[in-house]
VEXBA-750411 format. One record per residue: residue number from 1; residue in one letter; chain; x, y, z of N, C-alpha, C in turn. Coordinates in nm, 4 decimals, padded with zeros to 6 digits, m for minus. Last residue first. Layout:
residues N
<site marro="NUM" vextor="A" guza="A" n_east="X" n_north="Y" n_up="Z" ca_east="X" ca_north="Y" ca_up="Z" c_east="X" c_north="Y" c_up="Z"/>
...
//
This chain:
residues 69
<site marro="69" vextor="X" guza="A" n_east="08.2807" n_north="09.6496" n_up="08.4462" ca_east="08.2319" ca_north="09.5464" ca_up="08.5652" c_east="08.1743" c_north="09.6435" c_up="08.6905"/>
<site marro="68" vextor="X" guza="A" n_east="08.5572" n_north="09.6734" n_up="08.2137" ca_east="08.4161" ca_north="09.6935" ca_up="08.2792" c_east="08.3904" c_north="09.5786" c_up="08.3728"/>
<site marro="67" vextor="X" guza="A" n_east="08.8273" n_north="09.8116" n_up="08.0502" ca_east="08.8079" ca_north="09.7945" ca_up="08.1482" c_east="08.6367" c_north="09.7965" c_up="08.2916"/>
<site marro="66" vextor="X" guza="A" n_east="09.0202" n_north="09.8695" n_up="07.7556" ca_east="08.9098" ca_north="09.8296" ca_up="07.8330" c_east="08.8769" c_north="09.7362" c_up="07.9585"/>
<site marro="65" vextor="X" guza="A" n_east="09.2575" n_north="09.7700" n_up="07.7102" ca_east="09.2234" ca_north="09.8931" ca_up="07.6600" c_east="09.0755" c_north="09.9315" c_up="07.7118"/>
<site marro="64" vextor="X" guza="A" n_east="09.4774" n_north="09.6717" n_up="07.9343" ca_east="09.3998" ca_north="09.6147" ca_up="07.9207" c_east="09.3184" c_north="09.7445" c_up="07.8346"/>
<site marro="63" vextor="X" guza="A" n_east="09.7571" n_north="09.6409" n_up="08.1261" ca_east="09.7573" ca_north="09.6731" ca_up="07.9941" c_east="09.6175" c_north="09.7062" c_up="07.9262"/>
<site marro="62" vextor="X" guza="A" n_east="09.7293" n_north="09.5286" n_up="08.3900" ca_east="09.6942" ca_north="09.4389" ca_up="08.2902" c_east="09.7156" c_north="09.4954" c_up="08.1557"/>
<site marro="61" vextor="X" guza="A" n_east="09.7358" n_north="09.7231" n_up="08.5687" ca_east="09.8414" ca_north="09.6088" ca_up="08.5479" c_east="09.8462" c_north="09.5351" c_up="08.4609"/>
<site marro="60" vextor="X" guza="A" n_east="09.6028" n_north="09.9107" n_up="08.4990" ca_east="09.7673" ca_north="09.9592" ca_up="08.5037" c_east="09.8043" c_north="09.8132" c_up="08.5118"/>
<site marro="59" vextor="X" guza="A" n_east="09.3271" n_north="09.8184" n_up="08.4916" ca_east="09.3790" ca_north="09.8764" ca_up="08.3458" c_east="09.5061" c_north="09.8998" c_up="08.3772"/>
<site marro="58" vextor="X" guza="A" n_east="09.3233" n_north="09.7695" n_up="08.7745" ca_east="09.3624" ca_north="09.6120" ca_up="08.7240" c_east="09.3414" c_north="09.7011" c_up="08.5989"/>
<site marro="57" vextor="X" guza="A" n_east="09.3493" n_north="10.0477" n_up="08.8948" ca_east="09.4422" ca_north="09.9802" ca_up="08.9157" c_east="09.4487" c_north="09.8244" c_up="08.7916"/>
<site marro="56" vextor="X" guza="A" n_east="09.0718" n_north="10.1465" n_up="08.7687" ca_east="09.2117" ca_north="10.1792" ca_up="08.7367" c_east="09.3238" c_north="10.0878" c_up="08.7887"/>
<site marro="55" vextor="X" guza="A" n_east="08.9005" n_north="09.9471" n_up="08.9320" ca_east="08.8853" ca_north="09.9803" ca_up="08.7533" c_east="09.0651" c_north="10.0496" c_up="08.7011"/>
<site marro="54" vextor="X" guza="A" n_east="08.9245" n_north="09.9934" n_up="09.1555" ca_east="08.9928" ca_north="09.8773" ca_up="09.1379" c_east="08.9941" c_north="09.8951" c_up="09.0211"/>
<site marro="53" vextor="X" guza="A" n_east="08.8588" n_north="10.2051" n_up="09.3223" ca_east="08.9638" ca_north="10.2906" ca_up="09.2298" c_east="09.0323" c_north="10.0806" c_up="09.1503"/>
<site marro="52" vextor="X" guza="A" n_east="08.6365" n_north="10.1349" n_up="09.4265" ca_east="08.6566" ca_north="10.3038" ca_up="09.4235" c_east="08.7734" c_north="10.2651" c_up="09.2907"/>
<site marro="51" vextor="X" guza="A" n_east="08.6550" n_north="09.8928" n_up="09.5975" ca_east="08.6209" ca_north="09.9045" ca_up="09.4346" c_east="08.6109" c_north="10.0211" c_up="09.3536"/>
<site marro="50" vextor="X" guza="A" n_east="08.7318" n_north="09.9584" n_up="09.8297" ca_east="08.8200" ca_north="09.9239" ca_up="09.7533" c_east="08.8023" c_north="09.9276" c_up="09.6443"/>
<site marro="49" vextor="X" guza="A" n_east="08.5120" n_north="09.9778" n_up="09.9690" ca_east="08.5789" ca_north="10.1040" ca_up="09.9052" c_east="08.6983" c_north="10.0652" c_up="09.8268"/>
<site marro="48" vextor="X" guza="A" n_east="08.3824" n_north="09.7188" n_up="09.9411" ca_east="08.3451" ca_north="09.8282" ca_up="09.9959" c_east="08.4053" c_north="09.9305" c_up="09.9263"/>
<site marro="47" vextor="X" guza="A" n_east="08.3889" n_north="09.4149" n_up="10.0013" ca_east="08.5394" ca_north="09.4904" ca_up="09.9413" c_east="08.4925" c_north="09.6419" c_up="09.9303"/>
<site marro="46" vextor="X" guza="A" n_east="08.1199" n_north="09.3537" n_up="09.9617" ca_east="08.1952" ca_north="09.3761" ca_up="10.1179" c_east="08.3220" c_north="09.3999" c_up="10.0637"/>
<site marro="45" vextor="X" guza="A" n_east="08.0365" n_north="09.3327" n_up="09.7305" ca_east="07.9595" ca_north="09.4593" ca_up="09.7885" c_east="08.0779" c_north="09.4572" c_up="09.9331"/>
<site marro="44" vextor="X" guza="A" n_east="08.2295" n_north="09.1721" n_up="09.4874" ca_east="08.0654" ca_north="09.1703" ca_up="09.6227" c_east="08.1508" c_north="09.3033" c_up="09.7006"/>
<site marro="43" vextor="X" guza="A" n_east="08.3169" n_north="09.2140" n_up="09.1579" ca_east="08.3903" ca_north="09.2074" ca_up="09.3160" c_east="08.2230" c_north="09.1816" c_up="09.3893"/>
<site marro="42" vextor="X" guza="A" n_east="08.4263" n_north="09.1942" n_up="08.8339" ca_east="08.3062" ca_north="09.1342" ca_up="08.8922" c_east="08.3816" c_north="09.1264" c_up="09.0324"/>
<site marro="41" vextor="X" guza="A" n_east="08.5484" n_north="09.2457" n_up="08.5160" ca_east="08.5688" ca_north="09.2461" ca_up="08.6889" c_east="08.4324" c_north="09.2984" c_up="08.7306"/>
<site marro="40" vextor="X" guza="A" n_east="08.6869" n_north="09.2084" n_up="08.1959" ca_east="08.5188" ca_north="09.2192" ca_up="08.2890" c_east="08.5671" c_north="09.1765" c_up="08.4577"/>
<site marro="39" vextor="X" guza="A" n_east="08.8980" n_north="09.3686" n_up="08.0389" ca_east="08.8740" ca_north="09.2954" ca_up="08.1099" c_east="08.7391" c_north="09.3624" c_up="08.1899"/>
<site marro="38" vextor="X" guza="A" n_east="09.0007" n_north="09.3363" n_up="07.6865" ca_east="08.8999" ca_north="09.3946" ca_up="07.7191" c_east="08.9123" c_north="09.2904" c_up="07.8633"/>
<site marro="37" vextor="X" guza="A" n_east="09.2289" n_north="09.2680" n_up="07.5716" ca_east="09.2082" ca_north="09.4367" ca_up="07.4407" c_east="09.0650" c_north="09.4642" c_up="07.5593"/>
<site marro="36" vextor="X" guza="A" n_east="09.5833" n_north="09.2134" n_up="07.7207" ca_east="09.3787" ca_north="09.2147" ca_up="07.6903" c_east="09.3069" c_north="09.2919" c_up="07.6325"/>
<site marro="35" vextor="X" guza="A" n_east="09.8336" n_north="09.0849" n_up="07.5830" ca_east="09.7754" ca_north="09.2090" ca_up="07.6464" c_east="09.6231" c_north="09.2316" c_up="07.6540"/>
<site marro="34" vextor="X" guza="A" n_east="10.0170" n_north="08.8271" n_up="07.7322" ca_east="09.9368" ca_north="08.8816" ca_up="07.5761" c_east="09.8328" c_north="09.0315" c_up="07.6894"/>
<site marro="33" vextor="X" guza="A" n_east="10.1385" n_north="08.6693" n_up="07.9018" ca_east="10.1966" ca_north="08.7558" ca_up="07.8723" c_east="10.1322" c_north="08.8283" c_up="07.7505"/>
<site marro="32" vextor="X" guza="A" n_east="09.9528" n_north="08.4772" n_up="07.9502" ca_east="10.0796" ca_north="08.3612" ca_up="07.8643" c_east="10.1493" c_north="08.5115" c_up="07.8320"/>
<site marro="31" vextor="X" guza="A" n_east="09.6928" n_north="08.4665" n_up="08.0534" ca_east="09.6934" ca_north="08.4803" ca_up="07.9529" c_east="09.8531" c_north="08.5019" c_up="07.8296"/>
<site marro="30" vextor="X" guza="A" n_east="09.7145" n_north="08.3166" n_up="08.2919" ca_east="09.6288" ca_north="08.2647" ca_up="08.1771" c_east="09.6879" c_north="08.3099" c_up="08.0550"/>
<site marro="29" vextor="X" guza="A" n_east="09.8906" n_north="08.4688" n_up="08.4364" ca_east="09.9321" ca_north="08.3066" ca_up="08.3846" c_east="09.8457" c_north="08.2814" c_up="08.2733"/>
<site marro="28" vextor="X" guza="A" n_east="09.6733" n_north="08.6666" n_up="08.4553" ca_east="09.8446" ca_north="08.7088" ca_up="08.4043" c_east="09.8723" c_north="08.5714" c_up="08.3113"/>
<site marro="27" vextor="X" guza="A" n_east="09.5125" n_north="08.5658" n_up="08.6231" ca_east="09.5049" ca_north="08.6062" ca_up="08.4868" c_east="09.5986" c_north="08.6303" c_up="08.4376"/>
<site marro="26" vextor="X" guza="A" n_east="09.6420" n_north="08.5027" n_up="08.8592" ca_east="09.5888" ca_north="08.3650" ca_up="08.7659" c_east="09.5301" c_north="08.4765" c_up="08.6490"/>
<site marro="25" vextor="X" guza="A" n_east="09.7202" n_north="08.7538" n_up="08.9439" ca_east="09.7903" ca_north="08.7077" ca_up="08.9236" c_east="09.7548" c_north="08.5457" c_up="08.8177"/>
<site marro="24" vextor="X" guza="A" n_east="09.4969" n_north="08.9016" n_up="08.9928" ca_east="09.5663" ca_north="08.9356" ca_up="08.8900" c_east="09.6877" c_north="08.8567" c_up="08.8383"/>
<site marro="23" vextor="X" guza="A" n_east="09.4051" n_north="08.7088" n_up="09.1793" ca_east="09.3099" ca_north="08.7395" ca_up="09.0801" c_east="09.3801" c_north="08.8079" c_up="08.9367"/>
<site marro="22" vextor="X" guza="A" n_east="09.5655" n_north="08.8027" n_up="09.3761" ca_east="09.5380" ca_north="08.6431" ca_up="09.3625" c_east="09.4931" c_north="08.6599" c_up="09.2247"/>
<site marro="21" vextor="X" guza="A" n_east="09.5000" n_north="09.1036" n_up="09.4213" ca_east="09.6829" ca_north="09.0519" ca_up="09.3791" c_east="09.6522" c_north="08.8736" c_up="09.3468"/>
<site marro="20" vextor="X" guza="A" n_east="09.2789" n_north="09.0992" n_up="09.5046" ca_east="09.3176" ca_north="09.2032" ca_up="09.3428" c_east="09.4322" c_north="09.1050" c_up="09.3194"/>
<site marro="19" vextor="X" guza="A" n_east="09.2982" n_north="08.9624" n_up="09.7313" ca_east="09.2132" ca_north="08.8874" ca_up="09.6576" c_east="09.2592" c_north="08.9454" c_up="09.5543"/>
<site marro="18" vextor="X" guza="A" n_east="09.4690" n_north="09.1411" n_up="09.8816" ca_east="09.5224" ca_north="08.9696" ca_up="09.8379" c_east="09.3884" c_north="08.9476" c_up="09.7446"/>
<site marro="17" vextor="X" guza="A" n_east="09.3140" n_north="09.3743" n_up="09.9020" ca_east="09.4232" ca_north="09.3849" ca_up="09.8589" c_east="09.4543" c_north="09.2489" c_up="09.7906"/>
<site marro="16" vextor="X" guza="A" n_east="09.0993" n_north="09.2570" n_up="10.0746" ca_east="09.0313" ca_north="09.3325" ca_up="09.9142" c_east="09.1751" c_north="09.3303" c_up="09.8648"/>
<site marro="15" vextor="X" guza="A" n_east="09.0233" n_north="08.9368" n_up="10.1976" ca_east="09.0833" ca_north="09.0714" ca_up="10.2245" c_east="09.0947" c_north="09.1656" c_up="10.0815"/>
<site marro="14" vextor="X" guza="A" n_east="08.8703" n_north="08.7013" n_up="10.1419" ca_east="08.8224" ca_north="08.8302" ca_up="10.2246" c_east="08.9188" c_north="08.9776" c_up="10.2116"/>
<site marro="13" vextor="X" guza="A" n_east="08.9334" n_north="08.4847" n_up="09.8626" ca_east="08.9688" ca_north="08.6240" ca_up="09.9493" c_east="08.8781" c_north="08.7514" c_up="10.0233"/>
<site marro="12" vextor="X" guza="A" n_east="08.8458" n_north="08.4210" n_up="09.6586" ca_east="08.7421" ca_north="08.3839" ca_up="09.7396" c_east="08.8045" c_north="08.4597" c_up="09.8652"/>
<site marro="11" vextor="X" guza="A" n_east="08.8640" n_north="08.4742" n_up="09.3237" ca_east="08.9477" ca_north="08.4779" ca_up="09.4157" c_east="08.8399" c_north="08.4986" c_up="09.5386"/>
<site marro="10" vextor="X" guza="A" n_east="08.9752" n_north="08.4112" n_up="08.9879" ca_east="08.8497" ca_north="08.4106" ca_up="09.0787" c_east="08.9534" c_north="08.4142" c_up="09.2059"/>
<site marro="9" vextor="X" guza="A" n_east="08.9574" n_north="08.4253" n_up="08.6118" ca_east="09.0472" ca_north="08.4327" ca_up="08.7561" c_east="08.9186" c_north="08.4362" c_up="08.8413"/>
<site marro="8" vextor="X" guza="A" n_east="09.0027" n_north="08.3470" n_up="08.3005" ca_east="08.9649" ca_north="08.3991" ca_up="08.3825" c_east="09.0340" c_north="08.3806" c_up="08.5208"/>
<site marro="7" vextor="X" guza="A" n_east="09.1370" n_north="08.4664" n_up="07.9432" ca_east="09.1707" ca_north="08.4120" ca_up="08.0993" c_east="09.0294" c_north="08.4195" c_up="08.2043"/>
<site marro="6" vextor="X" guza="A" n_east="09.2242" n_north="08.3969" n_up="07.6315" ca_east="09.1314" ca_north="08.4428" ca_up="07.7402" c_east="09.1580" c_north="08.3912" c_up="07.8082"/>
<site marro="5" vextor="X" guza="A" n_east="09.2615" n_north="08.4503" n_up="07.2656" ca_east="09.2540" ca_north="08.4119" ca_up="07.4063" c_east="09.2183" c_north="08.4807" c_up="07.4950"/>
<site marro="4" vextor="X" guza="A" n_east="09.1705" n_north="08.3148" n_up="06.9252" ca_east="09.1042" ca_north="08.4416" ca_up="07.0690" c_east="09.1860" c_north="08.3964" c_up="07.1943"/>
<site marro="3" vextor="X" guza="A" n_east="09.4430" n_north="08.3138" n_up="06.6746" ca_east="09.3004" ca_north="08.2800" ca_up="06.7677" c_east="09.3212" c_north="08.3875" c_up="06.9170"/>
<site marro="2" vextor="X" guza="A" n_east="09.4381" n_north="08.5362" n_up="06.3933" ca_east="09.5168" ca_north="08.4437" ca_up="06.5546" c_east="09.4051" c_north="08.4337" c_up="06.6381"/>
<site marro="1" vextor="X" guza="A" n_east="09.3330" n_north="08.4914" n_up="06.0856" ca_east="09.3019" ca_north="08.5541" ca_up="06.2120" c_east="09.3646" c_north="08.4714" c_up="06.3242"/>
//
């Protein structure tokens, strides 16, 4: 069995756009170009409407077959 990998990311960004793009970007690095079979996203309540459609956007960038939070 190939071992497990995993990334996480965090991003202390007020603005909802730069924080997705900070956040997607230290997971990317983490995870060395491997495709995520599952990502957990976790945002606060003041990114507001942005979180409307963040589930689809970080499954288009990430590949990711699953997508919760």
């Amino acid at each position: 069995m190939p071992p497990i990998k995993f990334s996480s990311a965090l991003s202390t960004e007020p603005d909802s756009d730069r924080a997705e793009e900070q956040a997607l970007a230290e997971l990317t690095r983490g995870l060395e170009g491997a495709r995520p079979d599952l990502v957990m996203v976790f945002a606060t309540h003041h990114h507001g409407e942005a979180l409307e459609e963040l589930g689809p956007r970080i499954q288009e960038a990430t590949g990711a077959a699953t997508v919760m939070g």
